[in-house]
BAKE-202978 format. One record per residue (C-alpha): x negated, y, z negated; residue number from 0; residue in three letters. Coordinates in steps of 0.001 Angstrom, whole numbers, plus 500000, padded with zeros to 6 digits. Layout:
       px       py       pz   pos   code
        X        Y        Z   NUM    ALA
...
//
This chain:
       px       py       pz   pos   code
   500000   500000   500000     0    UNK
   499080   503285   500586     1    UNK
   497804   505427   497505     2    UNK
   500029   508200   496310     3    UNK
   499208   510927   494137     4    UNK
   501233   511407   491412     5    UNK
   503678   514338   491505     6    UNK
   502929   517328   489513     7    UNK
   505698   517722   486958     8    UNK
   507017   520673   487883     9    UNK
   507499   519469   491343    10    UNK
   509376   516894   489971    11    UNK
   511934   518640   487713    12    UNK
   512454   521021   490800    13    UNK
   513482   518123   492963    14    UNK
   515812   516554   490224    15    UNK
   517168   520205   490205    16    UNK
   518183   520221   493709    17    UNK
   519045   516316   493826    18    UNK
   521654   517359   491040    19    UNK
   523309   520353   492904    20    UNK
   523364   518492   496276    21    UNK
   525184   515723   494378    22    UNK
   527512   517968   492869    23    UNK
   528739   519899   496014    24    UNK
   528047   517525   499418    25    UNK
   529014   514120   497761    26    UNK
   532841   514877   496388    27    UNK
   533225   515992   500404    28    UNK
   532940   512537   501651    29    UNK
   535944   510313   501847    30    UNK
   536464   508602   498179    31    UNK
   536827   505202   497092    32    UNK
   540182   504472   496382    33    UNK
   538820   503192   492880    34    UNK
   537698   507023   492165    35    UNK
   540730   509069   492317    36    UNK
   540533   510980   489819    37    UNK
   537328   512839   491432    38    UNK
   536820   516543   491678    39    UNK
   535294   518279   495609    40    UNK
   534025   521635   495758    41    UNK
   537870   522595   497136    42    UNK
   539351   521378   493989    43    UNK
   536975   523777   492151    44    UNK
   537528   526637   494143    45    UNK
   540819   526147   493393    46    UNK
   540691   525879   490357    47    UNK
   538476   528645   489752    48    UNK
   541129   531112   491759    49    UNK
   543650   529810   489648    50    UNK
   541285   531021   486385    51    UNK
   541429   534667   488199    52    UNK
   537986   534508   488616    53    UNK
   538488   536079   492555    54    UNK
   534465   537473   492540    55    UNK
   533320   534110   491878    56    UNK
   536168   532887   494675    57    UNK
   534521   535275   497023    58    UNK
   530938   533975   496987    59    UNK
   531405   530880   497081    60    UNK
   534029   530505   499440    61    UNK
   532220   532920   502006    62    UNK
   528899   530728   501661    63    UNK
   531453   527503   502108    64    UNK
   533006   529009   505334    65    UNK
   529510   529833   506891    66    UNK
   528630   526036   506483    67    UNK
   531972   524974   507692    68    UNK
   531348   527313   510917    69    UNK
   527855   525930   511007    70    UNK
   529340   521761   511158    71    UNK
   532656   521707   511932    72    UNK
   532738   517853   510684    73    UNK
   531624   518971   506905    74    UNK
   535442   519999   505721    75    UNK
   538632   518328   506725    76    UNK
   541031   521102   508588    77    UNK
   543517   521448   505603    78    UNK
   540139   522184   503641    79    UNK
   539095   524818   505757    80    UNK
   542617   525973   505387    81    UNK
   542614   526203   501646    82    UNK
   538867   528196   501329    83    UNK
   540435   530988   504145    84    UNK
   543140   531381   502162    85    UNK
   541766   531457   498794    86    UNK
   538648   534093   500260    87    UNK
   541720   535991   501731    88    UNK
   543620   536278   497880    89    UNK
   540055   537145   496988    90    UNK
   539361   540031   499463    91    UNK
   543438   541328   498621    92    UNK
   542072   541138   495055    93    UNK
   539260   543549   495974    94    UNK
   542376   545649   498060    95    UNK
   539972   544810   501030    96    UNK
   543701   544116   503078    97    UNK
   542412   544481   506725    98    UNK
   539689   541701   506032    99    UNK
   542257   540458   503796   100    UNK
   544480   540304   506829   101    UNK
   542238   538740   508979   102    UNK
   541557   535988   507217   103    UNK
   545059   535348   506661   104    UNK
   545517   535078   510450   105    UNK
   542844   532341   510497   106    UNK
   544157   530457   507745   107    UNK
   547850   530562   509505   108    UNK
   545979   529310   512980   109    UNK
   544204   526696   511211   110    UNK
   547547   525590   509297   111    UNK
   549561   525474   512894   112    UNK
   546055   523406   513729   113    UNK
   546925   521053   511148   114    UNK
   550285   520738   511438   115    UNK
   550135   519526   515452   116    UNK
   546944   517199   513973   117    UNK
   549300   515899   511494   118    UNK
   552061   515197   513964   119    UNK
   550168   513513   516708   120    UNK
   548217   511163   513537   121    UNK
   550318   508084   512708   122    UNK
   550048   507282   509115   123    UNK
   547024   505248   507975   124    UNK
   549011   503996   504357   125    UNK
   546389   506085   502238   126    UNK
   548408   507403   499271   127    UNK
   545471   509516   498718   128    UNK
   546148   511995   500998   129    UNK
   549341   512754   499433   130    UNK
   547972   514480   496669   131    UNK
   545909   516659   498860   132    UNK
   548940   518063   501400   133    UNK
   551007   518581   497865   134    UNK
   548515   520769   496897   135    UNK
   547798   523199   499970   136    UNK
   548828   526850   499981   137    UNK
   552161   527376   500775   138    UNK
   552585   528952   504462   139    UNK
   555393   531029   503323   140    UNK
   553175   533169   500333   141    UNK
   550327   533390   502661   142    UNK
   552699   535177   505131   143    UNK
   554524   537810   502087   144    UNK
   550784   538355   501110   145    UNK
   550376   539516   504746   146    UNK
   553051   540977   504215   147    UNK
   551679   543121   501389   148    UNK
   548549   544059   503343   149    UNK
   550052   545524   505501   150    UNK
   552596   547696   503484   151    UNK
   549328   549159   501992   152    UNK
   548375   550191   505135   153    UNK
   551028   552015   506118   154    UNK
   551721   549182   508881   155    UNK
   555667   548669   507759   156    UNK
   556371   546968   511559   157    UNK
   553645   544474   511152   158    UNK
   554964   543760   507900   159    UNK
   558919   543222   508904   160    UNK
   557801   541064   511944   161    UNK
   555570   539028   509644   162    UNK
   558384   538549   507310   163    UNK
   561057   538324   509392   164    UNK
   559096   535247   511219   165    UNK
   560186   533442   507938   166    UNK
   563465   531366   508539   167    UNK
   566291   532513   505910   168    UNK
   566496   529074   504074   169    UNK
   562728   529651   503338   170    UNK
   562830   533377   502154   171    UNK
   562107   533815   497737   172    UNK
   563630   536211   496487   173    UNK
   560582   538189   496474   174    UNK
   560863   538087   500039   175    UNK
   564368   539381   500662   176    UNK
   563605   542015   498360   177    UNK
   560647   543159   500207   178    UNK
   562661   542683   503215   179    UNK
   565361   544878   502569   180    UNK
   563150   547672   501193   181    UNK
   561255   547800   504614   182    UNK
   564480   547730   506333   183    UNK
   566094   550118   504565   184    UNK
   562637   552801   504964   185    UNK
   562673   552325   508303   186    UNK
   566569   553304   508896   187    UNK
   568095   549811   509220   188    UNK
   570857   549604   507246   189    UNK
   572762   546486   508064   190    UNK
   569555   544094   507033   191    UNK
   568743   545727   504603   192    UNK
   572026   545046   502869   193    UNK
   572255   541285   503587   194    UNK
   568635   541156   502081   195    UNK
   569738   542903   498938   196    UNK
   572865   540595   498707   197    UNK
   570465   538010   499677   198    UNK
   568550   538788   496225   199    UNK
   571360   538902   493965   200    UNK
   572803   536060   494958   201    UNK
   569953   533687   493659   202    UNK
   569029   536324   491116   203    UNK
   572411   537930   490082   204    UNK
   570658   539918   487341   205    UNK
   568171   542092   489903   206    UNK
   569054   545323   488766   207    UNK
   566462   547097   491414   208    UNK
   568575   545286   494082   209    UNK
   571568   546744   493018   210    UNK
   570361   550310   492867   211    UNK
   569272   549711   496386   212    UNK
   572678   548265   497520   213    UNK
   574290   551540   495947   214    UNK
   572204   553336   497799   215    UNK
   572751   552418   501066   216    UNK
   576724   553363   500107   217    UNK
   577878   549436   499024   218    UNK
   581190   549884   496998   219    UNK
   580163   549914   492874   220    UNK
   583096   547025   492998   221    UNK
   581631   544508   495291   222    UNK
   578771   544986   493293   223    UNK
   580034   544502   490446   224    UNK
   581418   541463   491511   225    UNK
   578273   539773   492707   226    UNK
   577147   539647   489040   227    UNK
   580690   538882   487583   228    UNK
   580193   535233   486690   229    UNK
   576636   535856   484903   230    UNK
   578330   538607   482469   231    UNK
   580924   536313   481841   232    UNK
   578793   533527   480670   233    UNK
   575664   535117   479256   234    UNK
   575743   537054   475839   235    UNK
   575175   540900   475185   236    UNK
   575691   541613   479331   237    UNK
   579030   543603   478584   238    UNK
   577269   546801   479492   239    UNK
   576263   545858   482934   240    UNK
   579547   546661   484416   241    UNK
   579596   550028   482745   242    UNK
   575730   550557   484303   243    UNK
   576646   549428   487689   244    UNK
   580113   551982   487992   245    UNK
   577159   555330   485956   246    UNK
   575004   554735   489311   247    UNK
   577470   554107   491895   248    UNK
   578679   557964   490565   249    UNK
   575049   558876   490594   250    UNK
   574451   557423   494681   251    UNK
   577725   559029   495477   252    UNK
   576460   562589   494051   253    UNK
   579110   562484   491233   254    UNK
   576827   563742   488754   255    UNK
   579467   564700   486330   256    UNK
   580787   561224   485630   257    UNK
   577654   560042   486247   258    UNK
   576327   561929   483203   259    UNK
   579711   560920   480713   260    UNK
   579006   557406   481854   261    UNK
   575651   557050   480924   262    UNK
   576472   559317   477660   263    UNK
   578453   556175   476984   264    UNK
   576355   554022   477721   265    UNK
   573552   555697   475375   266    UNK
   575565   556230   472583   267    UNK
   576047   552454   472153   268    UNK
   573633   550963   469832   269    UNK
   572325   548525   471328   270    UNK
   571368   550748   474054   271    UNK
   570408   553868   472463   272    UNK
   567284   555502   473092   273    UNK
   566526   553612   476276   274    UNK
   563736   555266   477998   275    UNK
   565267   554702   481587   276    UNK
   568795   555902   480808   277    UNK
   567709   558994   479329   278    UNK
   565090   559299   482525   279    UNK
   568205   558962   484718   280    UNK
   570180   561681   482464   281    UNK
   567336   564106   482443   282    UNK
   567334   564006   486062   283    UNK
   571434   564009   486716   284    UNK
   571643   567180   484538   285    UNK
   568752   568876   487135   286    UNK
   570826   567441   490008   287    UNK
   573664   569407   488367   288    UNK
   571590   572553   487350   289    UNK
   571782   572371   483893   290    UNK
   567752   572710   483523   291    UNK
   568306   572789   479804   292    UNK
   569301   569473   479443   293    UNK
   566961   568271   481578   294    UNK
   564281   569284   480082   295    UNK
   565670   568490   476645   296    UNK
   566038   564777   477858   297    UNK
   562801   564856   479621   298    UNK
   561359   565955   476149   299    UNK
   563311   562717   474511   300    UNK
   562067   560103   477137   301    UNK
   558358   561496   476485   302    UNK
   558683   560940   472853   303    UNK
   559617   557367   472997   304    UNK
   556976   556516   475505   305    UNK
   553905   558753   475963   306    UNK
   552265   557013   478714   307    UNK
   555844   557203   480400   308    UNK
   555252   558453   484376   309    UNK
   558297   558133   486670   310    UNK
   560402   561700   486270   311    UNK
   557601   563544   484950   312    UNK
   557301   565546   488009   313    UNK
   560394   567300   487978   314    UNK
   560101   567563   484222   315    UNK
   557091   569383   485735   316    UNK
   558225   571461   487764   317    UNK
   561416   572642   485215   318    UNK
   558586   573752   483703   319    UNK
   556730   575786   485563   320    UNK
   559997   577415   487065   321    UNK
   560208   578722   483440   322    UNK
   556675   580072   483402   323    UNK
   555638   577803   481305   324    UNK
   552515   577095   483424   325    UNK
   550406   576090   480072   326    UNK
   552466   573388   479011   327    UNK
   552333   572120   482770   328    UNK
   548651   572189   482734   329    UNK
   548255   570175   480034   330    UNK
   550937   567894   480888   331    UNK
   549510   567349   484435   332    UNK
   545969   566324   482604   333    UNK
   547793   563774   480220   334    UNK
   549412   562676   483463   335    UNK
   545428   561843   484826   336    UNK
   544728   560336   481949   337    UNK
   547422   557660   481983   338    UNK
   547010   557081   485820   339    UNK
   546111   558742   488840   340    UNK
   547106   556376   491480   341    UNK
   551056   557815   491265   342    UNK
   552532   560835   492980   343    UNK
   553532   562427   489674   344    UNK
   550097   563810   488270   345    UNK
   549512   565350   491898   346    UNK
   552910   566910   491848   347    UNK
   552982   568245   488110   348    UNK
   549140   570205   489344   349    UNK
   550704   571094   492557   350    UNK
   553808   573121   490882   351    UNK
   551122   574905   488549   352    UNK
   549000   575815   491638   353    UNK
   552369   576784   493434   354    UNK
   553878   579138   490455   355    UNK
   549922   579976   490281   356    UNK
   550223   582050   493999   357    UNK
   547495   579482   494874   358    UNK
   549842   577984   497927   359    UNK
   546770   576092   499760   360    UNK
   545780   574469   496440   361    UNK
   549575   573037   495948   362    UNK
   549899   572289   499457   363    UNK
   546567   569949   499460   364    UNK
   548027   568273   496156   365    UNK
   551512   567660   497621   366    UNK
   549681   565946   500844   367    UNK
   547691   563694   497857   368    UNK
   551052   563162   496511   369    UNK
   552588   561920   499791   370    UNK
   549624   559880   500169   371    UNK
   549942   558172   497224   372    UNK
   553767   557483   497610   373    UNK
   555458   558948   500889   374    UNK
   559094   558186   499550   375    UNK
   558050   561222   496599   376    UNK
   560571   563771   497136   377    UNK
   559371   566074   494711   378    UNK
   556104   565809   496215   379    UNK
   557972   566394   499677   380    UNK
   559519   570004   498257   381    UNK
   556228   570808   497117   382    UNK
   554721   570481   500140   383    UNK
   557409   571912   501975   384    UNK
   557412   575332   499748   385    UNK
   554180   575567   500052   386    UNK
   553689   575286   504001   387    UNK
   557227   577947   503747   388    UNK
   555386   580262   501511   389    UNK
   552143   580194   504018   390    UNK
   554360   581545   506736   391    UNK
   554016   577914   508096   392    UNK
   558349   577122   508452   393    UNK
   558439   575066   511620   394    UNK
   556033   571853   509536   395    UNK
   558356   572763   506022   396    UNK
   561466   572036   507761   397    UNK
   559726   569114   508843   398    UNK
   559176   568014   505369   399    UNK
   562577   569299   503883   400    UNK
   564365   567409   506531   401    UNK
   562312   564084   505218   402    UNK
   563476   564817   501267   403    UNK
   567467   564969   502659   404    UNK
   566613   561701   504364   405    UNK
   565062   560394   501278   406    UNK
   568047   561876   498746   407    UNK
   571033   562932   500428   408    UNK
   572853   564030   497061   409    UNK
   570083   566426   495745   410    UNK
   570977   570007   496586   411    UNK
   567575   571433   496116   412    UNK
   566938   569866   499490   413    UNK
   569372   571216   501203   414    UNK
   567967   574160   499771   415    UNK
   564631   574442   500579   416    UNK
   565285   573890   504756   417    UNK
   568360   576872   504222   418    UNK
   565812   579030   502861   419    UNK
   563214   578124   505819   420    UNK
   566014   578720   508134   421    UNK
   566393   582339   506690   422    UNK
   563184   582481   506477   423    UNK
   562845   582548   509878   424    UNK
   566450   584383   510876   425    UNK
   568333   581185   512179   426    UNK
   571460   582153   510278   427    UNK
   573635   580417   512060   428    UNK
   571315   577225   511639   429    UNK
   571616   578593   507530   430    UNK
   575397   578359   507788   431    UNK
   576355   575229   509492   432    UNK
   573680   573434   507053   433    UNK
   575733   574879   503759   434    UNK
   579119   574550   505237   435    UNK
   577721   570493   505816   436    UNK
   576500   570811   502218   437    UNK
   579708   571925   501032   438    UNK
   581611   569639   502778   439    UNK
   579713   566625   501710   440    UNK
   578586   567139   498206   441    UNK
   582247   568784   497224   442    UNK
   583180   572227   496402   443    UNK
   581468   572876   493024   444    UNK
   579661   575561   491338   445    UNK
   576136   574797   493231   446    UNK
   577637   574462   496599   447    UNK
   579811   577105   496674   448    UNK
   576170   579264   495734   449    UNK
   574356   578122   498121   450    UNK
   577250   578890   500963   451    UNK
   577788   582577   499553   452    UNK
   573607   582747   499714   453    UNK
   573847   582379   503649   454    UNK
   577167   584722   503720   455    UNK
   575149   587652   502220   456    UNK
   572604   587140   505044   457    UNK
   575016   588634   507414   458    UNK
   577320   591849   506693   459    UNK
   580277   590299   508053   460    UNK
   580478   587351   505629   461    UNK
   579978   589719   502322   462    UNK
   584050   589221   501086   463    UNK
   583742   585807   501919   464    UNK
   580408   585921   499571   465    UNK
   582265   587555   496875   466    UNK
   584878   584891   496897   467    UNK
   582580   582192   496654   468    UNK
   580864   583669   494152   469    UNK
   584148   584191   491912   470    UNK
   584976   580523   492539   471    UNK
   581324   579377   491689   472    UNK
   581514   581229   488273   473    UNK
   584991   580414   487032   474    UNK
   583846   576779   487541   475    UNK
   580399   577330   485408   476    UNK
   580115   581062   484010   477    UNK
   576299   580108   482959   478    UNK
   575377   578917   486295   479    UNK
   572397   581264   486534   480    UNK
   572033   581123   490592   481    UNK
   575672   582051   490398   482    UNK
   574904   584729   488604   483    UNK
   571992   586146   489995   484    UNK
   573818   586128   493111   485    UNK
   576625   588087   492082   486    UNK
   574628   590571   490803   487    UNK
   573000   591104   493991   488    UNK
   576088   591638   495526   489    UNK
   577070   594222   492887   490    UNK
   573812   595772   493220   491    UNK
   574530   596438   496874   492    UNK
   577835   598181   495576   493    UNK
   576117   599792   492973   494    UNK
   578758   598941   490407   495    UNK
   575956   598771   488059   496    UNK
   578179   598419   484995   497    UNK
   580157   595272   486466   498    UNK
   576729   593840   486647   499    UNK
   575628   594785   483302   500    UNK
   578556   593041   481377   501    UNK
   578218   589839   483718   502    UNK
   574437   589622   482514   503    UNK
   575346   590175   479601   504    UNK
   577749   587994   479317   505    UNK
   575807   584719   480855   506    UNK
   573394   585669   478583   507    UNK
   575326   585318   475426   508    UNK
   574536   581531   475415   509    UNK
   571218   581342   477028   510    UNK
   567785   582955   477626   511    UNK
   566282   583352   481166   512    UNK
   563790   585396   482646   513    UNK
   565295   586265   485893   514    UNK
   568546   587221   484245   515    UNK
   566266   589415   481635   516    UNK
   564510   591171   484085   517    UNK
   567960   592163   486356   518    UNK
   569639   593361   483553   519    UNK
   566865   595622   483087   520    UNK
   567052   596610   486741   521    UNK
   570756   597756   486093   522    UNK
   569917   599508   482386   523    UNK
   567947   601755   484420   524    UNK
   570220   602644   486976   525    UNK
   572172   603609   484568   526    UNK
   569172   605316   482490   527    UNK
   569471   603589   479612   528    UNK
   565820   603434   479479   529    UNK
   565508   601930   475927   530    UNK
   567187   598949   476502   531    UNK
   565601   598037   479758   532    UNK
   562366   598623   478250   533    UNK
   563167   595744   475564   534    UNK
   564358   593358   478748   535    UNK
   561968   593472   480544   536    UNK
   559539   592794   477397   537    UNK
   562192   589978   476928   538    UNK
   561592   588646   480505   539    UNK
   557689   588725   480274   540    UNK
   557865   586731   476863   541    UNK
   559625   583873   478626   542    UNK
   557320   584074   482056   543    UNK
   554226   586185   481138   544    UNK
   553500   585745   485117   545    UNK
   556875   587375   486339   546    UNK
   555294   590294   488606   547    UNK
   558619   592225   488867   548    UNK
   559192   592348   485240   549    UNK
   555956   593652   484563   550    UNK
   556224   596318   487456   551    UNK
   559607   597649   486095   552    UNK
   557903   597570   483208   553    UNK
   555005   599923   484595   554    UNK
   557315   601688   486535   555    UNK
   559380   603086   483573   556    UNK
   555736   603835   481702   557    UNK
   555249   606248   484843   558    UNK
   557923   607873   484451   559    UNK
   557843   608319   480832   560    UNK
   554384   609889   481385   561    UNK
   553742   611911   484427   562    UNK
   549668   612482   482732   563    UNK
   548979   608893   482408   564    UNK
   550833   607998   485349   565    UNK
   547916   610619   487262   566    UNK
   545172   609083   485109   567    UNK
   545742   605833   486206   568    UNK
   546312   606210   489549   569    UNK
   542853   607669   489385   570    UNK
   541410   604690   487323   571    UNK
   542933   602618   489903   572    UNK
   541563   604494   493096   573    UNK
   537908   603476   491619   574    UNK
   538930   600246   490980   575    UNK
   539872   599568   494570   576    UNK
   537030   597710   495553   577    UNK
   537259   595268   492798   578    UNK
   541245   594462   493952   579    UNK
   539227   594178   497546   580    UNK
   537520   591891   495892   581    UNK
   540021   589725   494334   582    UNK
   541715   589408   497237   583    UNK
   538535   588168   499254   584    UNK
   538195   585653   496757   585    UNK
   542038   584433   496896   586    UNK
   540998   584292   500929   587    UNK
   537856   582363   500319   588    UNK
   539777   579742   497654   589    UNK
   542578   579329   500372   590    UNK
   539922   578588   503113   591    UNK
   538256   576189   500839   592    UNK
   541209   574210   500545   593    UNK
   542200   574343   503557   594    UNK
   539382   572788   504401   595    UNK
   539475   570229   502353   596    UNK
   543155   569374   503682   597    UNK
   541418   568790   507261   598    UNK
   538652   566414   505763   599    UNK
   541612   564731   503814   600    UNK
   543965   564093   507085   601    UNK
   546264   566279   505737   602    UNK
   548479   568630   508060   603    UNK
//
């Protein structure tokens, strides 16, 4: 024999080392014995390992898998080369990779269609241990709904239907329908989406999201109620359900005023009281009806209960900063961060500051991030819109105000946002037909009948008609402050200066706003009581320190008071000019910085 030298021992521990891991991964790959079982291949532990969550470790190893695979085709079976492409695909969805995610899916559906014809044309050799292994495969119908979910995060909502709707109805989870008939009903299609939600509740009659949807797209609050009839008749403690179903079939028919007693009910029951949702859903009815008190008292309520609570936070937001309150927005918008910045509502509460800030580029950029984030954000919609109005740009806010009716055809402030672009840009008669539609379809109540005498007093014929609708408005809701402002407009025009006084002081008597402060001050000094106007306009800035035209009546009365101070600070204010020159360079500057930033962002 020939001699040998011995091995160094370090060699040798090296090549037990690799004997071991070639052992572990390339032997469990050939066919078993059928006396073995109950052994484990590399599948079985990638498997298992994506089971455990641990989708890094899935990754790796199932991308250095696929290479070999790709490398010799004979070293996996095709159902194995199936399972690693899909479990690298949940990996790389994991990682919200979805285009790679997406692609891999594809594969893994090819090489599934591969197996199935392999399948068919292979008679059956008797080995019961293949059974195990075709019990255990990834379902075809997830891998499509995770497709599915890739490409709702793209923005691809076509790709996503026709992926879905490739899925025979017998086969569809209810997860399925339900994505289904959200699609459908985004992209306009009513019908569908309807069977999809009925689809839903009928396996799960207690799918509460499905029924909002169904009441949405105008399904009768009786046939829905009587889709979950036989599970509140045999399940305990469901007697409220009917009672929730008929509060938001009045809240999707824009019947906010039994909406609101209904859900009083509702909350007043013990069992139900201080329920974060239902007192979300009241906070927002009573802004739907313009009673921003109550709103933001409710608002206040929900926050308590739940401090990290998000949905409805940006209209308590923007209640807010309507009232001046522009510190309290602030800091809500950076608790909003805080808890998560991957929803519209942070964006939108920083975007009404910037807005009620004058800085109209600023909140236009964060209403685009806002969109981004969630495009069916109406609030983040308005904002937007306002913004582009207030930048002289009304053809792209109509645009977006047009989108928020789409998105909530019973909220008024909609409807008002496009009237005031269309006066905005003179189309009165554009104005008018939109309110009398308004009117028409929302009902004649104290908000309509405003916003129809607004666009009357754009045109001198109309102004009686105004009047009248004003009158109606305010014998319906004497503290409807839009009411009121309007009518003393109207007066104003007349100069009847004392009619106005005693209505401002009369909607007043039982509330505080700035507006209503500062126009009763306008009418104490047409009538030259110059004491009293004095003390409401100081009234006025203590609610909104920011409201300009308080603080210029203000100054304006000073003036007059005294003509030698009024010289002396003209004067200071003659050598100040360059520093307002200034300013206003550096308002310029900030609004081409951000608008900037909204072309690197995409955002138009």
């Amino acid at each position: 024999m020939p001699h040998m030298d011995p091995m160094d021992p370090g060699e040798a521990a090296i090549l037990k080392s690799s004997l071991k891991i070639f052992y572990r991964l390339f032997v469990p790959l050939l066919p078993l014995p059928a006396a073995l079982p109950g052994r484990m291949n590399v599948i079985d532990h990638v498997r298992d390992m994506a089971a455990a969550g641990l989708h890094s470790n899935v990754r790796l190893l199932s991308s250095l898998l696929l290479t070999m695979s790709n490398n010799n085709p004979e070293l996996f079976s095709p159902s194995q080369k199936y399972q690693l492409l899909v479990y690298h695909a949940d990996s790389l969805f994991h990682d919200k990779e979805y285009r790679n995610a997406v692609s891999k899916y594809t594969m893994a559906l090819q090489q599934k269609k591969a197996l199935s014809k392999t399948s068919k044309v292979r008679p059956s050799t008797g080995n019961s241990a293949s059974a195990p292994q075709s019990q255990c495969l990834p379902s075809e119908i997830e891998v499509k709904y995770k497709m599915a979910e890739c490409y709702t995060m793209l923005k691809q909502d076509k790709d996503a239907i026709a992926i879905l709707d490739g899925i025979p109805s017998r086969q569809r989870t209810p997860k399925i329908n339900m994505m289904l008939a959200n699609l459908y009903k985004k992209a306009g299609q009513e019908r569908p989406s309807v069977t999809s939600y009925k689809e839903v509740l009928r396996q799960c009659p207690l799918a509460l999201d499905a029924i909002l949807g169904l009441l949405s797209l105008s399904v009768k609050g009786a046939e829905v109620a009587s889709m979950t009839m036989n599970v509140i008749q045999t399940v305990p403690n469901l007697d409220w359900l009917s009672v929730w179903i008929k509060a938001y079939a009045f809240v999707h028919t824009g019947d906010n005023s039994r909406a609101i007693n209904t859900i009083c009910s509702l909350e007043k029951k013990s069992l139900l009281r201080d329920n974060v949702d239902l007192l979300g859903s009241l906070a927002d009815l009573y802004f739907r009806a313009g009673d921003n008190k109550n709103s933001v008292l409710k608002f206040e309520q929900a926050q308590m209960l739940d401090p990290y609570l998000i949905k409805g936070m940006d209209v308590y937001g923007y209640l807010l900063a309507r009232e001046g309150r522009l510190e309290d927005v602030e800091n809500l918008g950076c608790r909003l961060f805080n808890i998560s910045d991957q929803h519209a509502e942070p964006w939108v509460v920083s975007g009404c500051h910037s807005f009620y800030s004058k800085r109209y580029s600023r909140a236009l950029y964060l209403g685009a991030k806002a969109i981004q984030l969630n495009s069916n954000s109406v609030q983040a919609l308005l904002l937007k819109g306002a913004a582009l109005r207030n930048m002289g740009r009304v053809q792209e806010a109509i645009i977006h105000f047009r989108e928020a009716i789409r998105l909530a055809p019973c909220r008024l402030d909609c409807y008002e946002g496009l009237i005031e672009c269309y006066l905005a840009s003179n189309s009165i008669r554009e104005a008018m037909v939109m309110a009398n539609n308004v009117y028409k379809t929302l009902g004649a109540n104290a908000q309509t009948l405003t916003l129809l005498a607004t666009v009357c007093l754009e045109d001198p014929v109309t102004q009686e008609k105004a009047k009248t609708l004003l009158d109606k408005a305010l014998n319906q809701r004497p503290d409807y402050i839009k009411a009121v402002v309007k009518k003393a407009e109207l007066l104003s025009r007349e100069q009847k200066y004392e009619d106005g006084i005693a209505l401002l002081r009369n909607a007043l008597a039982n509330q505080s706003d700035c507006v209503l402060h500062r126009i009763l001050g306008d009418f104490l000094v047409a009538v030259n009581e110059y004491q009293e106007a004095m003390d409401q306009y100081s009234i006025a800035l203590s609610l909104d320190p920011n409201d300009q035209k308080s603080l210029e009546g203000m100054q304006k009365m000073e003036k007059e008071e005294s003509p030698t101070d009024a010289t002396q600070e003209e004067d200071v204010d003659d050598m100040e000019g360059s520093g307002e020159e200034g300013d206003l360079e550096g308002s310029d500057s900030e609004a081409a910085q951000w608008a900037d930033q909204e072309q690197w962002f995409g955002m138009q």
